[in-house]
PDB file as gemmi writes it, atoms N, CA and C in Angstrom:
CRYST1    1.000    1.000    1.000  90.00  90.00  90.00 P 1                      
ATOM      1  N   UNK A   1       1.424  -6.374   8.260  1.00  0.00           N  
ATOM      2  CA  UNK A   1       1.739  -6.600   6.868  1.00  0.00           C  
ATOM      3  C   UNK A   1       3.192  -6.240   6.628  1.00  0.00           C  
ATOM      4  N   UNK A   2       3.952  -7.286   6.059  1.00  0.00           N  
ATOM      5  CA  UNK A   2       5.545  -6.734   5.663  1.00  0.00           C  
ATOM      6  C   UNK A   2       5.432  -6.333   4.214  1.00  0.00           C  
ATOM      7  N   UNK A   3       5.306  -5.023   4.065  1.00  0.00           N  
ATOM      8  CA  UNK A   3       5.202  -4.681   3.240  1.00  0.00           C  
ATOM      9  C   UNK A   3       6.774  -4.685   2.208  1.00  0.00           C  
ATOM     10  N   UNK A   4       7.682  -5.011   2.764  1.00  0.00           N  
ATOM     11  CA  UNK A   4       8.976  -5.641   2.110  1.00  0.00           C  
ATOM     12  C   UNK A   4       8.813  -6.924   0.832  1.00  0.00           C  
ATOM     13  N   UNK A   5       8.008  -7.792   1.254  1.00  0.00           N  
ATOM     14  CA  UNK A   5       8.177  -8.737   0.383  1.00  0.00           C  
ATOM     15  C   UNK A   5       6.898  -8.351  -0.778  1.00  0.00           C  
ATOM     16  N   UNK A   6       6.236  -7.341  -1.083  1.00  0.00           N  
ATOM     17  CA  UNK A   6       5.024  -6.869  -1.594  1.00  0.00           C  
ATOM     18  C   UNK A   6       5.663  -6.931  -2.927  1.00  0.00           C  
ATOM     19  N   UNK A   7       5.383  -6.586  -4.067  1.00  0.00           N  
ATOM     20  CA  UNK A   7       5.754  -5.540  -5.312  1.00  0.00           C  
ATOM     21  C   UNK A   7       5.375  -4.392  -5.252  1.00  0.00           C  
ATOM     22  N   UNK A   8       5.128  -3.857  -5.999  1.00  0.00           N  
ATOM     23  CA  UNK A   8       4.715  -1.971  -5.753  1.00  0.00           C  
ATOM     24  C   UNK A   8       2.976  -2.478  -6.484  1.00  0.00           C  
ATOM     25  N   UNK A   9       2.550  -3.226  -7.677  1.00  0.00           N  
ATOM     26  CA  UNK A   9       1.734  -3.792  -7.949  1.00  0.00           C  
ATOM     27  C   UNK A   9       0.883  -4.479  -6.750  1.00  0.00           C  
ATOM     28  N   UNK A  10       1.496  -5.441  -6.119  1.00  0.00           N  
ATOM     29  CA  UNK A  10       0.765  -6.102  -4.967  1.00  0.00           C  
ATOM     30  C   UNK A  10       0.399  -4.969  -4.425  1.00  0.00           C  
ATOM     31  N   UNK A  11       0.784  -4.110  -3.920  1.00  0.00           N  
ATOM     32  CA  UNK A  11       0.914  -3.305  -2.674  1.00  0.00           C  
ATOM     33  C   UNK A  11      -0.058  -2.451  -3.065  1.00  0.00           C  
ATOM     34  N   UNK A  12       0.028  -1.412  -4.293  1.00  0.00           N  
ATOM     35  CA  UNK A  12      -1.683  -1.110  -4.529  1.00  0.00           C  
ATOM     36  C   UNK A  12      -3.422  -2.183  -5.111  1.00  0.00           C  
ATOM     37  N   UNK A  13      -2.721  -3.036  -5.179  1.00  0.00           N  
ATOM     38  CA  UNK A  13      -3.935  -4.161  -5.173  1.00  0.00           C  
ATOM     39  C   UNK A  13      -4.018  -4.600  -3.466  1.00  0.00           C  
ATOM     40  N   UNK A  14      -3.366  -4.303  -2.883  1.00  0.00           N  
ATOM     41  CA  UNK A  14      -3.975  -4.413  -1.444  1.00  0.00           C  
ATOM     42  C   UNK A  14      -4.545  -3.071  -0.970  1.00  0.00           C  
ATOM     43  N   UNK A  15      -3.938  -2.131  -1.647  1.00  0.00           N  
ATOM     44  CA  UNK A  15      -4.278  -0.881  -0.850  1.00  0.00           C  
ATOM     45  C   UNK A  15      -6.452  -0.314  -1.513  1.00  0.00           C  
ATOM     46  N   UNK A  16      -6.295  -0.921  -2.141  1.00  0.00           N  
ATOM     47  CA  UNK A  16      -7.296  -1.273  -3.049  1.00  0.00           C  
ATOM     48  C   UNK A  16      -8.875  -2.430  -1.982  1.00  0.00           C  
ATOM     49  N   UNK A  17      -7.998  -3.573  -1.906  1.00  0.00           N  
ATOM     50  CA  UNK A  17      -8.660  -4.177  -1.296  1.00  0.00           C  
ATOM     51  C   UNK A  17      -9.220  -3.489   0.527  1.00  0.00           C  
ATOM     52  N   UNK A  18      -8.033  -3.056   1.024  1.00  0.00           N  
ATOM     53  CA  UNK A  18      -7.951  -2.538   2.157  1.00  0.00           C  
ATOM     54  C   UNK A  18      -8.943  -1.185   2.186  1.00  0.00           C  
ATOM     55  N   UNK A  19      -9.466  -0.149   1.198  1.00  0.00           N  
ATOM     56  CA  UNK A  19     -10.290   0.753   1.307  1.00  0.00           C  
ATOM     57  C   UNK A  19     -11.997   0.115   0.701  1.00  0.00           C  
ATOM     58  N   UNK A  20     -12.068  -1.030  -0.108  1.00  0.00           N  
ATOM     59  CA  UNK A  20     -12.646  -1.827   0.087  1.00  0.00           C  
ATOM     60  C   UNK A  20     -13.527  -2.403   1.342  1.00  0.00           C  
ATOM     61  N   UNK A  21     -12.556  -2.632   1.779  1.00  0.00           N  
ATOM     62  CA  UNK A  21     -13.378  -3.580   3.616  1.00  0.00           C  
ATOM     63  C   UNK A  21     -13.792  -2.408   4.393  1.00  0.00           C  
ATOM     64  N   UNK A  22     -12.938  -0.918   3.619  1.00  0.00           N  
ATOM     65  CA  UNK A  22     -13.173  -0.004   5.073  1.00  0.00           C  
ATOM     66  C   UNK A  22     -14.934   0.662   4.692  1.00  0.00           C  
ATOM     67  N   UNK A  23     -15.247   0.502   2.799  1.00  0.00           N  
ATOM     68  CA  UNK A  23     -16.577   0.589   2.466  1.00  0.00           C  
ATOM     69  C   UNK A  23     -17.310   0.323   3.349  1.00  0.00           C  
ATOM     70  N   UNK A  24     -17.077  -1.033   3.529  1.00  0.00           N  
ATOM     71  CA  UNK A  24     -18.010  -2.515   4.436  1.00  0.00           C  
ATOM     72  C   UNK A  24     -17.991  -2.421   5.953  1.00  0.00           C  
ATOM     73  N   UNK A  25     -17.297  -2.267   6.263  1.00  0.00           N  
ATOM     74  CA  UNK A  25     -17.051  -1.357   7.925  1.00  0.00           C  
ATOM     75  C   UNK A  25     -16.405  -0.058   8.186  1.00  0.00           C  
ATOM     76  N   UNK A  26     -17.222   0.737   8.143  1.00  0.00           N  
ATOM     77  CA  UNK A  26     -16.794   2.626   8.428  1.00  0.00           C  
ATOM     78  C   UNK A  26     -16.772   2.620   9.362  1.00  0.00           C  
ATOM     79  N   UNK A  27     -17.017   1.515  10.670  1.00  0.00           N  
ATOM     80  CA  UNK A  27     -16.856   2.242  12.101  1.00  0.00           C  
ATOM     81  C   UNK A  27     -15.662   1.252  12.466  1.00  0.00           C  
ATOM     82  N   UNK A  28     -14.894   0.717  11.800  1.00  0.00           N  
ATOM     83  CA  UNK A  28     -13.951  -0.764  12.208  1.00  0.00           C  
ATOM     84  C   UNK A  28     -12.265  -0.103  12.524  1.00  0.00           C  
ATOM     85  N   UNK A  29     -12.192   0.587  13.486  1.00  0.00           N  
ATOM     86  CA  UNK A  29     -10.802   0.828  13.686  1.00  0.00           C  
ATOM     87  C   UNK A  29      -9.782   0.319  13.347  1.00  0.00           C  
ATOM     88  N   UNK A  30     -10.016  -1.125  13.841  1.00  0.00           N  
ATOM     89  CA  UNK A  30      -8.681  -2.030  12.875  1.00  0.00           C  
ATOM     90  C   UNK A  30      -8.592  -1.982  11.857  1.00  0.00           C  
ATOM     91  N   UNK A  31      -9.959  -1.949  10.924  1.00  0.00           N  
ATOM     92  CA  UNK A  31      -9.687  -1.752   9.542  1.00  0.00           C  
ATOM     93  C   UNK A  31      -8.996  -0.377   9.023  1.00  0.00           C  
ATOM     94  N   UNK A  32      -9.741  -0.091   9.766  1.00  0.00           N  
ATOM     95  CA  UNK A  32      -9.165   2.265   9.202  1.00  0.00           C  
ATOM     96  C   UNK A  32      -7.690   1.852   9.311  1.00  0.00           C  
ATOM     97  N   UNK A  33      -6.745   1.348  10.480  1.00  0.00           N  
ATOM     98  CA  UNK A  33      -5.623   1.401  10.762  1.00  0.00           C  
ATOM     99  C   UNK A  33      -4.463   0.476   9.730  1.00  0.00           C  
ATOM    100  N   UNK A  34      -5.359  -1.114   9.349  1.00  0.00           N  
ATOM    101  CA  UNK A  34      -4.697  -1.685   8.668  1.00  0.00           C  
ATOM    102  C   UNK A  34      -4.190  -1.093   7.130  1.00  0.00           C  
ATOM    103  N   UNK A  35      -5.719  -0.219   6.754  1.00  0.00           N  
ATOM    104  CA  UNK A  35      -6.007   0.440   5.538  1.00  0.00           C  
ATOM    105  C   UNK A  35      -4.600   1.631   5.741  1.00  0.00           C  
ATOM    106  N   UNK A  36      -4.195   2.163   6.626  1.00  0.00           N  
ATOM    107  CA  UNK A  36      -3.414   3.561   6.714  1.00  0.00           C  
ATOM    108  C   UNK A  36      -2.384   3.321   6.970  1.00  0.00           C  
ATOM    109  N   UNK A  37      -2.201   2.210   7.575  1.00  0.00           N  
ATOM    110  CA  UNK A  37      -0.586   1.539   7.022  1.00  0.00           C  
ATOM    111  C   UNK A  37      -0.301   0.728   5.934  1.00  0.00           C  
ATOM    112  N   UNK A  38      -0.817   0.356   4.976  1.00  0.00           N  
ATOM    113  CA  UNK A  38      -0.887   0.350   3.760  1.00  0.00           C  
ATOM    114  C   UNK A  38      -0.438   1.149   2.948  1.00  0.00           C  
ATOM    115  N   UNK A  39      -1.368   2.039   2.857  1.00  0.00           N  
ATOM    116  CA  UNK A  39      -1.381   3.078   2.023  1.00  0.00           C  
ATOM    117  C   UNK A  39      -0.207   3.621   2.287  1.00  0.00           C  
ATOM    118  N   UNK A  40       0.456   3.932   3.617  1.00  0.00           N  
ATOM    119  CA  UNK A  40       1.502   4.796   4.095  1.00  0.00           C  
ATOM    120  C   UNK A  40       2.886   3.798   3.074  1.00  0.00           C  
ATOM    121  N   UNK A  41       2.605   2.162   3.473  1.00  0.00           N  
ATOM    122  CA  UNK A  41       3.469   1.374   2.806  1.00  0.00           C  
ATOM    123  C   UNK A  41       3.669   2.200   1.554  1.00  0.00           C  
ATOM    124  N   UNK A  42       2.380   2.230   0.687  1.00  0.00           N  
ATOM    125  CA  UNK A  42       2.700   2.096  -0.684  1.00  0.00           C  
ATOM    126  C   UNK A  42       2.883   3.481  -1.144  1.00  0.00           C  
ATOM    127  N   UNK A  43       2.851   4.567  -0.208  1.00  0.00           N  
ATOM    128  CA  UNK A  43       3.344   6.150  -0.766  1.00  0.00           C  
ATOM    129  C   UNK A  43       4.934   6.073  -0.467  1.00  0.00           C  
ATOM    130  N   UNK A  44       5.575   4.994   0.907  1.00  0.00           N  
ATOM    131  CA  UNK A  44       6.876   5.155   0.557  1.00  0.00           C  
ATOM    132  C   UNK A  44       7.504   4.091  -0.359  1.00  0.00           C  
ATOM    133  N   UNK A  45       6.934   3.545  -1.255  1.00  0.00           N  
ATOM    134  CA  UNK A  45       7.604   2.727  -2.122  1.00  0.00           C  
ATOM    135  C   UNK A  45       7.222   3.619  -3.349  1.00  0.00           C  
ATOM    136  N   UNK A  46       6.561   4.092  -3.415  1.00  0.00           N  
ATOM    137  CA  UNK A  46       6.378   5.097  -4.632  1.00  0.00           C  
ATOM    138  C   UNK A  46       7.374   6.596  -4.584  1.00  0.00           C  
ATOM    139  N   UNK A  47       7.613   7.100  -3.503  1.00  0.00           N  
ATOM    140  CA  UNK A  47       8.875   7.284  -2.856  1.00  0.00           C  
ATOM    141  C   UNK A  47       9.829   7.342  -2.969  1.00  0.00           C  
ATOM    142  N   UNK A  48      10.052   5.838  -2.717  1.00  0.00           N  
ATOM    143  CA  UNK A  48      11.372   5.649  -3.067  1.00  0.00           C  
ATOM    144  C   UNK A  48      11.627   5.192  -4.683  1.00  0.00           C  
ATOM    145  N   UNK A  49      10.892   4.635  -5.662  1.00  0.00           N  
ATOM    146  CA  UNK A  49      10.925   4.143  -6.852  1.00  0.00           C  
ATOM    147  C   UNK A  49      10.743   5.442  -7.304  1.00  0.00           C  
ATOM    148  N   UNK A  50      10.461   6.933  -7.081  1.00  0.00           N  
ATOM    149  CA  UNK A  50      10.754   8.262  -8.040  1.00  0.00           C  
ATOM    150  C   UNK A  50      12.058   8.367  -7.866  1.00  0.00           C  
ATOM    151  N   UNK A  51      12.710   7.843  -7.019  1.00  0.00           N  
ATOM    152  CA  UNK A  51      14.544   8.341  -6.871  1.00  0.00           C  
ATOM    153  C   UNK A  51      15.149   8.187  -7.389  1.00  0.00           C  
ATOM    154  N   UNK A  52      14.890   7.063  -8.130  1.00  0.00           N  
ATOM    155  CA  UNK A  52      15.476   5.669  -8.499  1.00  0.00           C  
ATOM    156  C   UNK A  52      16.008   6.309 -10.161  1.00  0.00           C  
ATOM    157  N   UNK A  53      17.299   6.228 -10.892  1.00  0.00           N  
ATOM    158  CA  UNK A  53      17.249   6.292 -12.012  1.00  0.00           C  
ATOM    159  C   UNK A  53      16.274   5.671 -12.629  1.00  0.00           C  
ATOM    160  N   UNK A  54      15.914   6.058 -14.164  1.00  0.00           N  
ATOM    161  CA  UNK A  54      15.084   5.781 -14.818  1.00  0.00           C  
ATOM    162  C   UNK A  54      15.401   4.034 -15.521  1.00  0.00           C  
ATOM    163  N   UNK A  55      14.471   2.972 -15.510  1.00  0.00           N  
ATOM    164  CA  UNK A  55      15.275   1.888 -15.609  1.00  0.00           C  
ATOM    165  C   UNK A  55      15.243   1.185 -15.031  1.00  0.00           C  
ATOM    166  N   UNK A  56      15.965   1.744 -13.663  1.00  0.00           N  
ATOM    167  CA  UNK A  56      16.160   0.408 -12.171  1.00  0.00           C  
ATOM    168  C   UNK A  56      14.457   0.249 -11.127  1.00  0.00           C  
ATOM    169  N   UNK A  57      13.438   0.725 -12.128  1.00  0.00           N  
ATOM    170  CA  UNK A  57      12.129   0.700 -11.350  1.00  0.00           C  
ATOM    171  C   UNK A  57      12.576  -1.044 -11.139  1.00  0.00           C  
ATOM    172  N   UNK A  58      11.933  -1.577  -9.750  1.00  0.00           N  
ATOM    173  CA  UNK A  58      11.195  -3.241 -10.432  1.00  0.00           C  
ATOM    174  C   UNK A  58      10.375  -3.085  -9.782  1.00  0.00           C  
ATOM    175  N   UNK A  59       9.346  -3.895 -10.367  1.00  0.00           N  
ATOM    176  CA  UNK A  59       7.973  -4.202  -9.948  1.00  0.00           C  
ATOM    177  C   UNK A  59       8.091  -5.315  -8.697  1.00  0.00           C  
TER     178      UNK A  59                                                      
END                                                                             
């Protein structure tokens, strides 16, 4: 997942979907993994958008 071209919106509506599938398969490694780089995506875009003067957020 390039989490570059995401929004910060997309990116927790995937991170969303992604703990979702992991409901549906708890023993699915790929899933656990896809799900935890996700999430990792979207804690450093949240991250980096607290740095950010107040203003220059974009979605």
């Amino acid at each position: 997942m390039s989490d570059a071209r995401l929004s910060t919106d997309a990116l927790r509506q995937s991170v969303v979907e992604q703990l979702m599938r992991l409901v549906g398969l708890p023993d699915d490694e790929t899933a656990a993994r896809e799900a935890d780089e996700t999430l990792l995506a979207l804690d450093a875009r949240l991250g980096e958008e607290a740095t950010l003067p107040t203003g220059s957020i974009a979605a």
